[in-house]
BADREN-45739 format. One record per residue (C-alpha): x, y negated, z. Coordinates in pm, whole numbers, padded with zeros to 5 digits, always signed. Example, Ala and Ser with C-alpha at 12.3 -4.5 7.8 and 13.67 -1.06 7.14 Angstrom:
% BADREN-45739
+01230+00450+00780 +01367+00106+00714 
This chain:
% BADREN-45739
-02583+00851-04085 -02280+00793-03876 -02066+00459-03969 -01735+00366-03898 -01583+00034-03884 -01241-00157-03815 -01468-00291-03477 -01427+00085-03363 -01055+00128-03373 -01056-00211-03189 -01308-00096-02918 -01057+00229-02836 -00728+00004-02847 -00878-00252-02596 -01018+00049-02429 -00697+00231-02404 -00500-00119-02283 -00748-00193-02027 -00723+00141-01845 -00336+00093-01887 -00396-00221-01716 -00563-00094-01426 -00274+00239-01409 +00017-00041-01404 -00192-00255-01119 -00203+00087-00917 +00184+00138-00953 +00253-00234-00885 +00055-00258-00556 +00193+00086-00402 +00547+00003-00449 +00491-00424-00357 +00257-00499-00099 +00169-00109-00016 +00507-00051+00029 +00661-00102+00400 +00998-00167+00285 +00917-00387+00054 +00657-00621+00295 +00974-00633+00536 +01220-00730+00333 +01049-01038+00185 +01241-01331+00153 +01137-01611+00467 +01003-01846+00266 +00764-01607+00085 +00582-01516+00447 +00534-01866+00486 +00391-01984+00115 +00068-02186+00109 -00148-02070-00186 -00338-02320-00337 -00639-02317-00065 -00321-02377+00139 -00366-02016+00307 -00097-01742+00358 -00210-01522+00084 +00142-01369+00088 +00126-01278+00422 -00255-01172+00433 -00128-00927+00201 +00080-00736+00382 -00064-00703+00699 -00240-00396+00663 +00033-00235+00536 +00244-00333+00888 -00051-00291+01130 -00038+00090+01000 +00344+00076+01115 +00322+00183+01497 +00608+00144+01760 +00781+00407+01882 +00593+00643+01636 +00696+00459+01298 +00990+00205+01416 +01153+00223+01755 +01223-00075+01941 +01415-00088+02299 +01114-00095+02458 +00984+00281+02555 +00665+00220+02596 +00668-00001+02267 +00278-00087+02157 +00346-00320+01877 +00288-00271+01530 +00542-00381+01255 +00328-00719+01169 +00325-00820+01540 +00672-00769+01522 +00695-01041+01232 +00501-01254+01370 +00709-01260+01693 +00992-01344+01517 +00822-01622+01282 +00724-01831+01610 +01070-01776+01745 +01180-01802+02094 +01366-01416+02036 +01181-01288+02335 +01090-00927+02378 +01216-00596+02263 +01375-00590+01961 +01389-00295+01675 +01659-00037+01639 +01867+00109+01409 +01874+00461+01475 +02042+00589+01153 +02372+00622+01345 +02220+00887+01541 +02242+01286+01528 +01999+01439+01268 +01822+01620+01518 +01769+01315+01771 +01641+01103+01430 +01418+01385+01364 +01237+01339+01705 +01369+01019+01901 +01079+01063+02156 +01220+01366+02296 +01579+01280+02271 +01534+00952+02439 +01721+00856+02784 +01722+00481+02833 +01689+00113+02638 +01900+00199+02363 +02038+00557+02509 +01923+00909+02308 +02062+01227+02380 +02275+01476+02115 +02124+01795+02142 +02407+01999+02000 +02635+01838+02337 +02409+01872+02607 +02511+01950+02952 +02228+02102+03090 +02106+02027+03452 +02432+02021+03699 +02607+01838+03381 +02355+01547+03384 +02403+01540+03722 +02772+01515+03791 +02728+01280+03488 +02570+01043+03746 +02846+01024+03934 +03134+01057+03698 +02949+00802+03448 +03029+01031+03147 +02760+01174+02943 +02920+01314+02666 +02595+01412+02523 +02489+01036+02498 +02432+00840+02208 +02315+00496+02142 +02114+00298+01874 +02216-00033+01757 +01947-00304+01804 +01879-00463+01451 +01650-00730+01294 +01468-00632+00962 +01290-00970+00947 +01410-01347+00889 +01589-01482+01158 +01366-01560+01445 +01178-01919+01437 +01199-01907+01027 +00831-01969+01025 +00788-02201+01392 +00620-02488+01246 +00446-02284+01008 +00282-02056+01323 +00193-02367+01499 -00027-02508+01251 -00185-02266+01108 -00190-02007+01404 -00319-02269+01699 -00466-02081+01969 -00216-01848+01996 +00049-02070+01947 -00129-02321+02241 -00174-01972+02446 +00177-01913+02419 +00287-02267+02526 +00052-02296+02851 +00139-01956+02968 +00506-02086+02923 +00432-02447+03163 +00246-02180+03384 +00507-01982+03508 +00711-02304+03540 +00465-02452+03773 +00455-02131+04013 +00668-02167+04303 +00980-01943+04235 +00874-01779+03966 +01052-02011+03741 +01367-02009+03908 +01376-01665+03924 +01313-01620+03544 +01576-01872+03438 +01824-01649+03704 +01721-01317+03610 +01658-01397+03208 +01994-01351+03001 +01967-01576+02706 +02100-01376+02440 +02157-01489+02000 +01877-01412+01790 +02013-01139+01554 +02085-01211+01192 +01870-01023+00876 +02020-00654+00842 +01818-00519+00470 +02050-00268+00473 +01767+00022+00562 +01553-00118+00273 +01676-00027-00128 +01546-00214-00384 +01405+00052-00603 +01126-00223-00780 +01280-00363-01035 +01208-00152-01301 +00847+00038-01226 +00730+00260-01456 +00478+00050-01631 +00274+00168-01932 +00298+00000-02268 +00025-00150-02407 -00150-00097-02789 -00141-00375-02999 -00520-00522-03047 -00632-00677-03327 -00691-01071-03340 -00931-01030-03623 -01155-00767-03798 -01179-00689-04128 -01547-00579-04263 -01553-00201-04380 -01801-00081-04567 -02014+00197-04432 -01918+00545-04455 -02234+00766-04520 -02210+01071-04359 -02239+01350-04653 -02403+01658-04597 -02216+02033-04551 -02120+02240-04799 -02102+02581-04791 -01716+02654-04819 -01613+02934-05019 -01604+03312-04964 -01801+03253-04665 -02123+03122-04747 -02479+03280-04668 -02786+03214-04630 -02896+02946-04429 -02558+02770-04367 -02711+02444-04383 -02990+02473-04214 -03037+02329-03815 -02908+02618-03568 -03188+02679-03306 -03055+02835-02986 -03305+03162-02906 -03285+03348-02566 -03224+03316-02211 -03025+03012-02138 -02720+02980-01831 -02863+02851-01530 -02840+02512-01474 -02632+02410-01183 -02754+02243-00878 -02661+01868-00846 -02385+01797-00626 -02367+01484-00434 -01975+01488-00464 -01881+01175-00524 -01614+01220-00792 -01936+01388-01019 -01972+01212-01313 -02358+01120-01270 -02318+01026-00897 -02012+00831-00987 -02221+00617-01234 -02536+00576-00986 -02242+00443-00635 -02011+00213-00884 -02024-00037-01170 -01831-00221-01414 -01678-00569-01307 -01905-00844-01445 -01763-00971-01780 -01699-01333-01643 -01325-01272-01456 -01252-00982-01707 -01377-01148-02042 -01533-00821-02231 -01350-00615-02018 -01693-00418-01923 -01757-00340-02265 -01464-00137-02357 -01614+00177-02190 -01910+00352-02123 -01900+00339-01774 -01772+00367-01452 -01695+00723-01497 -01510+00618-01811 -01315+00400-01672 -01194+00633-01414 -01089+00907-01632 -00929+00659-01862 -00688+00584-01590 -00660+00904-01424 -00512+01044-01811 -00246+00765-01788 -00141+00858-01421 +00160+01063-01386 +00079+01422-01207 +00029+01424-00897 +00069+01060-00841 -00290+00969-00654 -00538+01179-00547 -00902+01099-00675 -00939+00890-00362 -00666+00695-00411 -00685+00634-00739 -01046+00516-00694 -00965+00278-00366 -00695+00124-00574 -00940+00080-00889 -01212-00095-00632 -00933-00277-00483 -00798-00412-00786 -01128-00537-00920 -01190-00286-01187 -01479-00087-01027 -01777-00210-00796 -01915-00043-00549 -02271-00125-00515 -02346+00042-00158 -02104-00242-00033 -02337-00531-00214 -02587-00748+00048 -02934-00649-00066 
């Protein structure tokens, strides 16, 4: 007897919703905190917010996102041997002080140079135009004439608050390497000549101003998924009894009723594959959240594998691959992955 009740439609609403759910928290984290543009162009006082265990959640974050931004592969900075990433960058300029190299703006510059800086690059700031080189004797008598008229040059730039926005903030909550900073600083100082020298030789220069011109705002409206409307309460329906088959007609015969019984050689059955994305592995590496942060969340689907295709049907094509889709699922909180639980 199969039964059907108002609970059912219920079940497959908050089932539907919940997978929704986990699709919009995908979208939302690779175009906010997943997105470079987006971590850099955060306004100063969000880098420096104090969640309520009076930690930088905001930018905790971020940082991976940044770390993965290398200098003078990802950004280029008038350093040429640049070995920064983008969030050491940030942090630089939340202590203040403006010392080191600073970014640049290279969209000024010939498409081919852009398309390869590395190669095209002469000096601090100076690249070279392909399409105008001189070859050898020109870059010579270019040393003595003092015009290159293949060179270009990049415009240094600031992509980050204006430096010291976060000073006091970096002191206290960053101590070592704020006190590190400070007695390297009175160390140089105390070395005979070496800080006369650096005040002579060191050309103080103005911290640059915020440019967000290289960063669009495309996040205002992300394509999130609507959600089903659930029901608040459930009506009782009575049960439907599953009635047996009748022979429609002009095709009947004999035996239409009765249990089919499969007779002959069967397919092979397929070896078991330890590929992850395997519906019976799947189950066995990851499980449901537990029900306490996601109230009956667990319950609207069978399983982990569920889950997963649930929000894979809701993705656009092509949007994540299977592994991203299921790092961003475990990252999120809606799968568990029980290899990564202390025994």
């Amino acid at each position: 007897m199969v039964t059907f009740t108002a609970a059912d439609d219920r079940r497959q609403s908050y089932k539907a919703n919940q997978s929704r759910r986990a699709v919009n928290a995908a979208r939302q984290r690779k175009a906010t905190v997943g997105n470079v543009d987006w971590a850099m162009s955060r306004p100063a006082d969000w880098y420096t917010e104090l969640d309520d265990q009076e930690e930088l959640s905001n930018l905790r974050s971020i940082k991976d996102t940044l770390v993965n931004q290398q200098g003078n592969r990802d950004f280029w900075t008038t350093d040429q041997d640049e070995s920064r990433n983008a969030y050491q960058m940030l942090m630089n300029q939340m202590k203040g002080g403006d010392r080191g190299a600073r970014m640049m703006d290279l969209r000024g510059l010939p498409a081919a140079t852009q398309a390869n800086p590395n190669r095209y690059r002469r000096g601090r700031t100076m690249f070279q135009d392909p399409s105008k080189a001189q070859g050898f004797f020109g870059d010579v008598g270019s040393l003595f004439s003092g015009n290159n008229r293949a060179a270009v040059y990049a415009d240094e730039y600031n992509p980050f608050p204006k430096a010291g926005f976060g000073e006091q903030v970096y002191k206290d909550k960053f101590p070592i390497a704020s006190g590190l900073g400070s007695l390297m600083e009175t160390a140089e100082n105390f070395i005979p000549g070496i800080g006369m020298a650096k005040r002579m030789l060191t050309r103080e220069r103005e911290p640059l101003e915020r440019d967000l011109s290289y960063a669009p705002n495309p996040y205002d409206e992300l394509p999130m998924l609507e959600f089903e409307d659930e029901l608040e309460t459930i009506a009782e329906t009575p049960f439907i009894e599953e009635e047996p088959l009748i022979s429609p007609p002009g095709i009947a015969y004999p035996g239409y009723n009765d249990p089919v019984t499969l007779m002959g050689d069967l397919p092979p059955i397929e070896p078991e594959t330890e590929e992850i994305f395997n519906e019976e592995v799947f189950n066995k590496v990851f499980t449901l959240p537990d029900s306490t942060g996601f109230t009956n969340f667990p319950y609207a689907f069978e399983g982990p594998w569920d889950l997963f295709e649930a929000a894979k049907e809701n993705m656009e094509t092509n949007e994540f691959t299977d592994q991203e889709l299921l790092d961003l699922l475990i990252r999120t909180g809606y799968l568990v992955d029980d290899t990564l639980e202390e025994k």
